[in-house]
C-alpha positions in Angstrom: -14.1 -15.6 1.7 -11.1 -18.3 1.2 -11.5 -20.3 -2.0 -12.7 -24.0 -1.7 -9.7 -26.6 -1.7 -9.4 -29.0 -4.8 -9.8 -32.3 -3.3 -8.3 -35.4 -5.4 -12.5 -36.7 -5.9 -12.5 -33.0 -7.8 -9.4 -33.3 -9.4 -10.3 -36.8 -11.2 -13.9 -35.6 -11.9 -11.9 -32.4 -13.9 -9.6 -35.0 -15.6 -12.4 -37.7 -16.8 -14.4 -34.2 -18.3 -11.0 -32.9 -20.3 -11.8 -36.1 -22.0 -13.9 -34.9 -25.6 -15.0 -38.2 -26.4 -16.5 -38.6 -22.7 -18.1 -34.9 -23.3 -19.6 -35.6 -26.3 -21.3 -38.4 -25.0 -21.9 -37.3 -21.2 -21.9 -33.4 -21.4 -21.3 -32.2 -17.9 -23.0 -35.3 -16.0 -20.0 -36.4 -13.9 -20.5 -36.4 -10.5 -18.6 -37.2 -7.5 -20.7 -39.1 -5.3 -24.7 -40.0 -6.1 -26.1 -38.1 -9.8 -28.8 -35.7 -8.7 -32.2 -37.5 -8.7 -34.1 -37.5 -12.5 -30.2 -36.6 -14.5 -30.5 -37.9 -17.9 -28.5 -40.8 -18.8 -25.7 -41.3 -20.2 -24.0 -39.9 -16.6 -21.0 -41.2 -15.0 -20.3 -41.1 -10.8 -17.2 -41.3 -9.1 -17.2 -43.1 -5.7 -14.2 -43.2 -3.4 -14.7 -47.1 -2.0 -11.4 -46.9 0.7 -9.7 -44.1 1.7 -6.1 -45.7 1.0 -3.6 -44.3 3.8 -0.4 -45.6 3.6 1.1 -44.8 7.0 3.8 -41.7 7.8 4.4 -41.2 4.0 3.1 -38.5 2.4 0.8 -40.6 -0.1 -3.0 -42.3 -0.6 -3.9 -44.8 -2.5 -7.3 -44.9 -2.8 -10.0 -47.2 -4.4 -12.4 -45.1 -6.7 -15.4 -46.8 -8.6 -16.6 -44.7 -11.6 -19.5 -46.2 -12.3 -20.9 -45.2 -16.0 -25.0 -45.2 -16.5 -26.2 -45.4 -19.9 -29.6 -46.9 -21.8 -27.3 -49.4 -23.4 -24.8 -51.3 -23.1 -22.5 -50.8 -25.8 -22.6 -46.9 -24.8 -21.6 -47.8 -21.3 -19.0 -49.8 -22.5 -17.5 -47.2 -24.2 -17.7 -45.1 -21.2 -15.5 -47.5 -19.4 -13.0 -48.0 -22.0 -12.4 -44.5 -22.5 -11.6 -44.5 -18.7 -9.5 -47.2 -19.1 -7.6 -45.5 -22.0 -7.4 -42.2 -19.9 -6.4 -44.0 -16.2 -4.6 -46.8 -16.9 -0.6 -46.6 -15.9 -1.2 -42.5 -15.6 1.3 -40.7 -14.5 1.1 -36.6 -13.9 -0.4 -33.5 -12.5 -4.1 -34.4 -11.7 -5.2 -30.8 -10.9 -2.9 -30.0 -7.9 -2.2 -33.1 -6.9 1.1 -35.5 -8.5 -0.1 -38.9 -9.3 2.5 -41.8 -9.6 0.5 -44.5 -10.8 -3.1 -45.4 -11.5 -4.1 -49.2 -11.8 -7.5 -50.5 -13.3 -8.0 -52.8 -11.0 -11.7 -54.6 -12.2 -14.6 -54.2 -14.4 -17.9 -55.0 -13.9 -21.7 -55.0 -15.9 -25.0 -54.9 -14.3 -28.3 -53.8 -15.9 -31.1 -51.9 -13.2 -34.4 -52.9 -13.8 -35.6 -50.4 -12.2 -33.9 -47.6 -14.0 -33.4 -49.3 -17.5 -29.7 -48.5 -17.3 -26.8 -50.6 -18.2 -23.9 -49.7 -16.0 -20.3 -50.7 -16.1 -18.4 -50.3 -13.1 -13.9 -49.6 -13.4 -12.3 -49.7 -10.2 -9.8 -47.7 -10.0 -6.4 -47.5 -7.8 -4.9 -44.5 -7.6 -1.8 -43.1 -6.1 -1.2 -40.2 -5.2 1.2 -37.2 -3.1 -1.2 -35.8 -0.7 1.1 -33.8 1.3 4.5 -31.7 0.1 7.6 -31.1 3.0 9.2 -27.3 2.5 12.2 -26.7 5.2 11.2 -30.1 7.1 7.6 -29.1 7.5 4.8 -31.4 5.9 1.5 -29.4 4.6 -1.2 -31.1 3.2 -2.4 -30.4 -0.4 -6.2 -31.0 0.0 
């Protein structure tokens, strides 16, 4: 049995939860993709919008959403700007993967009536080395 690859989704999901102040107000509700059906809010989930290929370089840059639910809006809000605080103009190791730059690229409010959850939207660009060359030979990472 091979160990499952780290992809970048997984490595930004690991970041946002090193983040106490998102903990103590999320717990362990980040998700990447949609939140399991009935999760109690406040939750966060991380959506990759484009896939961001750059060509025959060995980098992505790819649009996330992270899209924070919460009963109101001044807890969403914080959310977001705790993202913002943790993304904006990184630079590092994000789990296996070397980052070069991450730009907040919007922000956005909506309330659900349906749900009775505020949610505040950051987009998110990100890039990122996606494949290393050893003695002329490219190998992926995820």
């Amino acid at each position: 049995m091979t160990a499952e690859k780290t992809t970048i989704d997984k490595a930004l999901k690991t970041y946002l939860s090193s983040s106490a102040e998102l903990s103590d107000i999320v717990g362990q509700r980040i998700f990447v993709g949609i939140a399991p059906e009935n999760t109690k809010a406040p939750y966060i989930c991380i959506y990759r919008i484009s896939p961001g290929h750059l060509g025959d370089v060995p980098y992505k840059r790819p649009r996330y959403q992270i899209s924070n639910f919460a009963p109101s809006y001044s807890v969403a809000r914080e959310m977001a700007q705790i993202e913002v605080d943790m993304l904006e103009r990184y630079k590092g190791m994000m789990g296996e993967f070397p980052v070069a730059n991450v730009t907040i690229d919007n922000e956005q409010g909506d309330y659900e009536n349906n749900t009775k959850l505020h949610q505040i939207a950051v987009d998110v660009f990100m890039m990122y080395q996606d494949r290393v060359v050893v003695n002329g030979t490219s190998h992926k990472i995820e």
